[in-house]
C-alpha positions, -999 to 999 in steps of 0.1 A, spaced: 153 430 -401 185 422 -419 166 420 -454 145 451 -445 182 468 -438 198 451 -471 167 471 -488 175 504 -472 216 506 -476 208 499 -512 185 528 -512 210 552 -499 235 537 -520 214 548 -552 206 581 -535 243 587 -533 247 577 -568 220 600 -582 236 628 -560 275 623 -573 263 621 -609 246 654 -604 278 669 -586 296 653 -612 283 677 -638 282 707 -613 303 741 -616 303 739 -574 294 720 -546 284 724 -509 310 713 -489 299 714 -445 321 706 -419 308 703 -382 331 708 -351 318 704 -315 355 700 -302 391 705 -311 403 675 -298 379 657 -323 391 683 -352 405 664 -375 398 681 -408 420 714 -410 439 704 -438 418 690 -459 392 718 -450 422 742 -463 427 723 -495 387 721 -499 390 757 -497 417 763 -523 398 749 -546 369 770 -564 345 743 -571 337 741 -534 319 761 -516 336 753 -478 320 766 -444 330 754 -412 301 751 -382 303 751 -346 281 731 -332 275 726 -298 273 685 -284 241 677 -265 255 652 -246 281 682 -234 273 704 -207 270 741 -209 307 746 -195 318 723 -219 308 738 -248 312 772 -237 349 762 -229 352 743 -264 338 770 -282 365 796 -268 390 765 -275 380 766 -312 383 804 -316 414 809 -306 424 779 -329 410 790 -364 420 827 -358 455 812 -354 451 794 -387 426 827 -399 401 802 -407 365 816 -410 341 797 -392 297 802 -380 286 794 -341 255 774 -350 235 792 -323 245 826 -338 227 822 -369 198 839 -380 180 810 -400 140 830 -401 120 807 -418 142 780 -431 161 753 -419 195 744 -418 193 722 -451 179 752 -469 196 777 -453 235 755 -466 222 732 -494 249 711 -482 267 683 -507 288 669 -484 294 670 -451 318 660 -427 310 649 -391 330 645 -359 314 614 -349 288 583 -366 270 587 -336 233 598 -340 220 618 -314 250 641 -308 230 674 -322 193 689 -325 174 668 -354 177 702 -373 214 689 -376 223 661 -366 238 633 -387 206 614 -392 190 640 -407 215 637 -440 220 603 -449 207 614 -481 235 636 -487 276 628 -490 286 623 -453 322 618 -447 335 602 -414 375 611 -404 375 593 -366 390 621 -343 406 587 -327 423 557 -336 398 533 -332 409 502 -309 376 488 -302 367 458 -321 332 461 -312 299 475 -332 296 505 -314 325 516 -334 314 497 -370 276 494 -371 264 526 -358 237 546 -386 265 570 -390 290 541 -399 262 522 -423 250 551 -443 283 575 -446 295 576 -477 328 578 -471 350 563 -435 384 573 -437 398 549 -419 436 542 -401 453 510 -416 437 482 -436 431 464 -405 401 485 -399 387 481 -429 387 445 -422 376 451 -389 344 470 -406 338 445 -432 336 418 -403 317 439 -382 292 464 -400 260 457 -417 276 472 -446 300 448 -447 332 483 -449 318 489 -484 324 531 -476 358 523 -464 390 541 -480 422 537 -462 440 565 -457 466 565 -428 456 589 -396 455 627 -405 469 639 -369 494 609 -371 511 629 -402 511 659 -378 529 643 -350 556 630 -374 562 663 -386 585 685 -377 583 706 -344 564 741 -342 568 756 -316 577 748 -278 548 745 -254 561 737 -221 571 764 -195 606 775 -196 631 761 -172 661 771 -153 676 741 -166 673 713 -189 643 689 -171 631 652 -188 592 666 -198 559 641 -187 525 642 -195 498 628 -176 462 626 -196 438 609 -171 406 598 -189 372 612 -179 358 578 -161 359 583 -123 347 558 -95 356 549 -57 361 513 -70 372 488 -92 350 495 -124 339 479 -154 369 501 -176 395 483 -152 414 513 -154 392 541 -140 421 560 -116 418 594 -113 402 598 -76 431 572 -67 460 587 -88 456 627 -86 471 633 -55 498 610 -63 509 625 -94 506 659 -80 530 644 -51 554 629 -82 554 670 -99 567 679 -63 593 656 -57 608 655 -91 604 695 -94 644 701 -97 647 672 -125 610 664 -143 580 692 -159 547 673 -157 519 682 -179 486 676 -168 462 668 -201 431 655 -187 401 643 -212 380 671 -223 348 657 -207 372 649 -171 362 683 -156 321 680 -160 322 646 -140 341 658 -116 318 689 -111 292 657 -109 315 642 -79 299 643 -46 335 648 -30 350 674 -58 326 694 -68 330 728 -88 356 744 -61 377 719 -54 381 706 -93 391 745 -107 412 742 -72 428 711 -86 431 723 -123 448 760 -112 475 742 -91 484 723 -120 482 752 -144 502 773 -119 532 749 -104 561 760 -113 573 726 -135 538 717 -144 514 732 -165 475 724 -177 471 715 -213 434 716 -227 435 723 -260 455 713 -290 486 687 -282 503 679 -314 531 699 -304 532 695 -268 533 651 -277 565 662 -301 585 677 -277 577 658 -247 598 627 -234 572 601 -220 535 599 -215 519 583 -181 474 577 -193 447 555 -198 430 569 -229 420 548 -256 429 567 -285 464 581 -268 472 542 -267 478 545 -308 486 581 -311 515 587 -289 533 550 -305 537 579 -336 562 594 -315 581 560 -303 591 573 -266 577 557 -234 543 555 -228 528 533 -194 490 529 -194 476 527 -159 453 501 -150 448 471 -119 450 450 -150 460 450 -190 443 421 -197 405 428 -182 413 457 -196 417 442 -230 387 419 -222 361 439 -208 366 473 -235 364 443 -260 397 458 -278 407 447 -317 437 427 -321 450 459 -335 440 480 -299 458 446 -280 490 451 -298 494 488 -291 482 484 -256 509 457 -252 534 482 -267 531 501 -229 547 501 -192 523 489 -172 512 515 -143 495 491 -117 507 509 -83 524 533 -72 557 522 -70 560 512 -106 549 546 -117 581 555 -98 601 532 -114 590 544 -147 595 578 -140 634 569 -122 647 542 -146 628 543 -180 628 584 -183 655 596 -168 677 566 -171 670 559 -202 663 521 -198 636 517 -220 639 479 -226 606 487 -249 619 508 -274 626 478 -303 588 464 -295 576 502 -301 596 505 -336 584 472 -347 546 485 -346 554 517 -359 569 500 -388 540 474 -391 515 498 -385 514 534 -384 546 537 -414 532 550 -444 557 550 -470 536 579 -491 543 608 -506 510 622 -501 497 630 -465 462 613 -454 445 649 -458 459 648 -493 444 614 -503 411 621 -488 412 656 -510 418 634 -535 397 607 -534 369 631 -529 378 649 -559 385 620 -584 348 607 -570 335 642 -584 357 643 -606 367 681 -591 397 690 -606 426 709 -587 431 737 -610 419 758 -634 431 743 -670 444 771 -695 431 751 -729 457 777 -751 491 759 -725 498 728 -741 524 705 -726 550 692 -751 551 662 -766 514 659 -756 498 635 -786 463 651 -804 433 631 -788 406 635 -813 373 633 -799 345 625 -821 308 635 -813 278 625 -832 249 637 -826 211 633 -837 187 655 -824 207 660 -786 202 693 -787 191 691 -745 221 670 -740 253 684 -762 263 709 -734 267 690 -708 288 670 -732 310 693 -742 312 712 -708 329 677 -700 351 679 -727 362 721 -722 371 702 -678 396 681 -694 428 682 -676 445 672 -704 453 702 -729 460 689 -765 428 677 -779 402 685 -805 363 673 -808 338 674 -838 308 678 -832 291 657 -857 253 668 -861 240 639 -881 207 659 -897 192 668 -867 156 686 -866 160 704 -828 179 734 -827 212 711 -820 233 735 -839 222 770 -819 236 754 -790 268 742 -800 278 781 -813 283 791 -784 309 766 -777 326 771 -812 333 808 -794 343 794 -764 375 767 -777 390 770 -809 394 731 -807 356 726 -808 348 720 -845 310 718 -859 299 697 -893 263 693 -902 256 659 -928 224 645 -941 214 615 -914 232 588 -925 235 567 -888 261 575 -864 287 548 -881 292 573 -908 289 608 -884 322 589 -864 339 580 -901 338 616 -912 342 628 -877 379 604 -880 387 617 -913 386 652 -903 409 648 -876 443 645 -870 450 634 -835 472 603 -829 445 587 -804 408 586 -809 378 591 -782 345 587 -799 316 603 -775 281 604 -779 266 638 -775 238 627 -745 272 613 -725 294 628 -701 333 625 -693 353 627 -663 380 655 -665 406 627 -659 394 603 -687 417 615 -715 446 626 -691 449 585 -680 438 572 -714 467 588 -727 495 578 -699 487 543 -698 485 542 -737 519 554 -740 536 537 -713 518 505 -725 519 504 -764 511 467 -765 477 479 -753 453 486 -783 423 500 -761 417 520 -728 383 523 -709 370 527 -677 341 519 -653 306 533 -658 274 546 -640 239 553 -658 234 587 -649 200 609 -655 165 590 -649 186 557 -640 215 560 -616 235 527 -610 268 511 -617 269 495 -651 287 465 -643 308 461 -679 340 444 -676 361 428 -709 372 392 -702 388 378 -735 382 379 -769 364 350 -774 337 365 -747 336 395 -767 321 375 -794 293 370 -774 291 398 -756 296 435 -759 318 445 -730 332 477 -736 308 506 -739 310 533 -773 337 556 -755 369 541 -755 403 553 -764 420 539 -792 448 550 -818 443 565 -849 460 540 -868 441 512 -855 412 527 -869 425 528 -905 438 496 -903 406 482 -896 382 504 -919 363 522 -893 329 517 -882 303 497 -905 282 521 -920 254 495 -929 249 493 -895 224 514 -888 200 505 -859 230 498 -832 258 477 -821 280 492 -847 307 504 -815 304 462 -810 311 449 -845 339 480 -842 353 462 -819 354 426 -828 372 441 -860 397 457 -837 411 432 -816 408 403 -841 445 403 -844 451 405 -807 459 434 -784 457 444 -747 428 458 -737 427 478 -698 399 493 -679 407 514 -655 390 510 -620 379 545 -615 342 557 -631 351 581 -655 325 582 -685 288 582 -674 262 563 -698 229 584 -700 199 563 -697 162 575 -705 127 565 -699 123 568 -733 152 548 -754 145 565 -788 177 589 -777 201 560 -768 214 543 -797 229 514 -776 193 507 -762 174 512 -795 193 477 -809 178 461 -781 148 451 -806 133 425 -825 156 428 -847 185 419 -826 192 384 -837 194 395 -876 219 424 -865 239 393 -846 237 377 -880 250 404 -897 277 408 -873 284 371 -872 288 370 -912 312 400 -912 332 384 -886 332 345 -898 368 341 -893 370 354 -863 336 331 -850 346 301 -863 380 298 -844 354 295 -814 324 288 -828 328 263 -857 284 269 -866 261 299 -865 240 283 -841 266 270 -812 277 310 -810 236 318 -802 237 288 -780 269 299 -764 254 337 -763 220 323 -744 240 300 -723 263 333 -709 230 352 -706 213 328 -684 244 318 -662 246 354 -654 210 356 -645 210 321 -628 243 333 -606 220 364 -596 192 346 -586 211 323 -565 232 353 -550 200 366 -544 184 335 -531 217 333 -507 214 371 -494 180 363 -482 186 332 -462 214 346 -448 197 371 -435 171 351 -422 200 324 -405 210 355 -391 177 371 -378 170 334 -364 202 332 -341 195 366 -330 163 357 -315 184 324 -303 208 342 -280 185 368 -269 153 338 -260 181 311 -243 191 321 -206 211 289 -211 240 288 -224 242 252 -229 208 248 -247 214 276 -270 247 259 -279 226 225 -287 201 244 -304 225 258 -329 242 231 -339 212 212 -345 203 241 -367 235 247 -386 237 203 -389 203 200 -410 188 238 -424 222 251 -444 220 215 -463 184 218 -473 191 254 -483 217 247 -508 197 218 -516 169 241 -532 198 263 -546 215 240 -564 181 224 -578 174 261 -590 206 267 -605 203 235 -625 170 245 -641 184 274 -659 219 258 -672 189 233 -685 171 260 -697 203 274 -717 217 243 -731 177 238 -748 183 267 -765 
């Protein structure tokens, strides 16, 4: 199961790969956003910024839960309404759409799409979040999650999102410990409706008063039973009477806001002693009292300007700590509580940040000495976790960074860049193109390079004799920027299109790019920052994906110089200065079947230097069936040990400070080459026994009723199989380094 799994996550990951290079190089993208609820809305801001923005294409969907009843999601729908015409935010009701023939996915195209919950299930298969884990799914929990338990880290949803925006990085851990996935689509981002609550104040919510009056709410969760339940805190039958009872006795000095959980009212339809009449009974005598009120919709203001919070809702046990005022959770007892919801460490701490509400009388107390005395002997415990935990000393809200981070993964810029506004004291960046017969490829290239956010730059376009109509499809572009630049030459190999491409430029740094290749719009902005902030630093780079008929991460990464002897680490498209190249003499020119960027390289750093690379994808690599295009690929040949001759020969100073002979730097060379492949094997050979330890103690604890045998059972497993496992690994692993040192 868990090796079948391991197969499909890494299916989907490709998918999503494939997908976000294709956005990548997209004018606009599909951008969906599902709402069922406005408690569980999360996502106006970013939605808003989204929309702002003209490469996304944004559209908001109501869609109504299945698991909800009719009333429900009549009464959420009307909730929603009166919301986004507050906020005069467009949005479709899913069951109002004319669709004909085609089916939601047609009818949207969606790109991305952001859900309310992981769980599958929640919506017709039309829709529902299974139905898209081929596309860019985007998780914002409408809670902060204090369950440490699967349900809330392994779903689907969880598994094959590509993004969970989660709270604090003790949820990521929390996912890495507990998902299949191990939290690899995690990006923390703080809580979006935690920056609302510590924002400033609105508007007033609460009924006016003929005098000043301490303010309570009461938000009862939706769990209702006769009896001591399995939630340990399941109160409502037991507490609604009394709380109405507190609202009348404190109605000269207390308002009491009743906030019950969306689903509360539909069980208590269900209730063989409420029933329909006696629940809109209950509710209307809340709504109506003259120092209480019924709050069913949106809360953010009416948390802000209340004084204290009486509940036993899971996510209010986070959400109103924001606020730092008194907050008692009812239940017969905190820890079963704790035990039997299974609640993180994170979810223990808050909940031990509370009064405790265990009968009647200290709900009084609560209410006489902590709210309207003021004796909140709580107050430091409560700062202490805000400052641990829900503190974000940012200057970018969580909507902001998950705008972002979506953006710098499509690389979407904010803004339109006007090319003719250049910022002063910006340096030149010369980009050099060569090209040879790329006439399919060179827009996409230099659509890249017109998306720079970065203004003051130039590019040649370097057509190296081609024989396709290469140089019909760059005029265009020549109209478009007078910083595009086009010179034909007689093929002479892409060493001498970059030379001349170098010469005829003037910029200070240098960005060679071949024409098949693509660039983030961010690439030269950061090359150039970090280069001038950092002038001990002679090259910036970045990470890479293969894009086109391959899509996956190209795993590049400098270590030192005496590695780079041996191995090409940094792809063709780096950024460099200008007078580093002269120095050095430029690319070979002899070199003429690949590897010249390497042997560029080698040449460049010689006499030391920094070199950085960034952690961000910003350059994509094309890869083909066919390698004739790729130049990099074509010097994978027979030929290649006479080019690493060559390159040796022109470099013999620099080998022989490592490599005192020829044939200890091939020997080193094929000793690197099979360590990495011997590391991947045994990686590989781990992964699957792994999964099969763990398939093997599933079928353990659910075949052994008892407890004791299953406990003997594993250690005699653990005692004698790991050993004989590493055994074989280690007998594997040595074969190779044998292999390598024969060499």
């Amino acid at each position: 199961m868990q090796e079948q799994y391991n197969q499909d996550i890494q299916q989907n990951r490709q998918e999503h790969l494939k997908l976000i290079n294709e956005l990548r190089r997209r004018s606009s993208i599909n951008v969906i956003f599902i709402v069922s609820s406005l408690s569980m809305w999360q996502h106006q801001n970013v939605y808003e910024l989204m929309a702002a923005n003209k490469h996304f294409n944004t559209s908001i969907i109501f869609v109504p839960f299945t698991t909800f009843s009719k009333e429900e999601n009549e009464l959420a729908l009307e909730q929603l309404k009166g919301y986004f015409a507050k906020h005069s935010t467009p949005f479709y009701v899913y069951q109002e759409l004319d669709f004909g023939q085609q089916t939601f996915r047609e009818r949207f195209a969606p790109d991305v799409l952001f859900y309310p919950q992981w769980y599958s299930g929640n919506y017709d298969a039309n829709i529902d979040i299974s139905s898209f884990f081929d596309r860019l799914i985007c998780l914002i929990p409408y809670g902060i999650t204090t369950i440490g338990t699967k349900d809330n880290y392994d779903c689907d949803g969880n598994n094959y999102a590509w993004k969970q925006y989660q709270t604090s990085p003790i949820h990521k851990e929390d996912a890495k410990r507990l998902s299949r996935c191990k939290g690899d689509n995690v990006v923390v981002v703080g809580y979006p409706k935690g920056d609302k609550l510590l924002s400033t104040i609105s508007f007033d919510p609460w009924k006016k008063q003929e005098c000043s009056k301490k303010r309570v709410i009461w938000a009862p969760h939706f769990t209702i039973s006769d009896g001591i339940t399995f939630l340990h805190r399941s109160n409502f039958l037991m507490m609604s009477e009394f709380m109405w009872s507190l609202a009348e006795r404190y109605k000269g000095t207390v308002q009491f806001a009743f906030k019950p959980h969306p689903r509360l009212k539909t069980e208590l339809y269900k209730h063989p002693e409420w029933g329909k009449e006696r629940t809109d009974h209950y509710y209307q005598r809340w709504e109506t009292g003259s120092n209480t009120q019924l709050e069913t919709g949106d809360y953010i203001e009416l948390f802000k300007t209340s004084d204290a919070m009486i509940h036993d809702c899971g996510s209010f046990s986070v959400e109103y700590l924001y606020l730092r005022k008194p907050v008692m959770f009812i239940t017969n007892s905190l820890e079963k509580t704790k035990e039997t919801e299974a609640l993180s460490d994170f979810g223990c701490r808050a909940l031990d940040m509370h009064y405790v509400g265990f009968s009647e009388s200290s709900i009084n107390r609560f209410i006489e000495n902590v709210v309207m005395l003021g004796q909140d002997d709580m107050k430091k415990k409560r700062d202490c976790f805000f400052n641990e935990y829900l503190f974000r000393d940012e200057h970018k809200t969580s909507s902001e960074l998950i705008y972002q981070d979506i953006c710098n993964e499509l690389w979407v810029r904010d803004s339109v860049v006007d090319a003719n506004k250049i910022k002063k004291d910006q340096p030149l960046v010369s980009i050099i193109i060569p090209c040879y017969n790329q006439a399919l490829y060179i827009a996409e290239a230099l659509d890249s390079v017109l998306a720079q956010t970065y203004q003051n730059w130039e590019a040649f376009v370097i057509d190296d004799g081609s024989t396709d109509n290469l140089a019909a499809v760059v005029k265009p572009f020549l109209k478009k920027s007078q910083h595009i630049h086009y010179y034909y030459q007689s093929n002479g190999g892409v060493s001498k299109a970059r030379n001349i491409g170098v010469k005829m430029s003037q910029g200070k740094y240098i960005l060679p790019l071949d024409g098949d290749d693509v660039i983030s719009p961010f690439y030269i902005e950061r090359a150039v920052s970090y280069l001038e902030k950092n002038p001990e630093c002679t090259l910036y780079y970045c990470q890479v994906d293969f894009f086109d008929e391959v899509n996956e991460h190209w795993p590049v990464a400098y270590k030192d110089y005496k590695n780079l002897l041996l191995y090409n680490s940094i792809f063709c498209s780096s950024v460099f200065r200008r007078a580093d190249f002269d120095r050095v003499g430029g690319y070979d020119e002899t070199f003429l079947l690949g590897l010249e960027d390497w042997e560029f390289y080698i040449r460049l750093l010689s006499s030391g230097g920094q070199v950085y690379q960034a952690s961000d994808v910003l350059f994509l690599y094309r890869r083909h069936s066919s390698q004739a295009v790729s130049r990099n690929d074509t010097a994978n040949n027979l030929r290649e040990n006479e080019i690493l001759e060559d390159i040796y020969l022109k470099n013999k100073k620099s080998y022989t400070r490592y490599f005192p002979i020829y044939i200890k730097c091939l020997r080193e060379r094929a000793h690197l080459s099979e360590c990495l492949k011997g590391e991947q094997l045994v990686q590989n050979h781990l992964n699957q026994q792994i999964a099969s330890l763990q398939e093997q103690i599933a079928s353990y604890k659910e075949t052994n009723n008892s407890l004791e045998q299953n406990n003997k059972r594993m250690q005699l497993y653990f005692s004698c199989k790991p050993i004989k496992i590493l055994y074989k690994i280690i007998r594997a692993y040595r074969k190779h380094v044998k292999k390598a040192e024969l060499y």
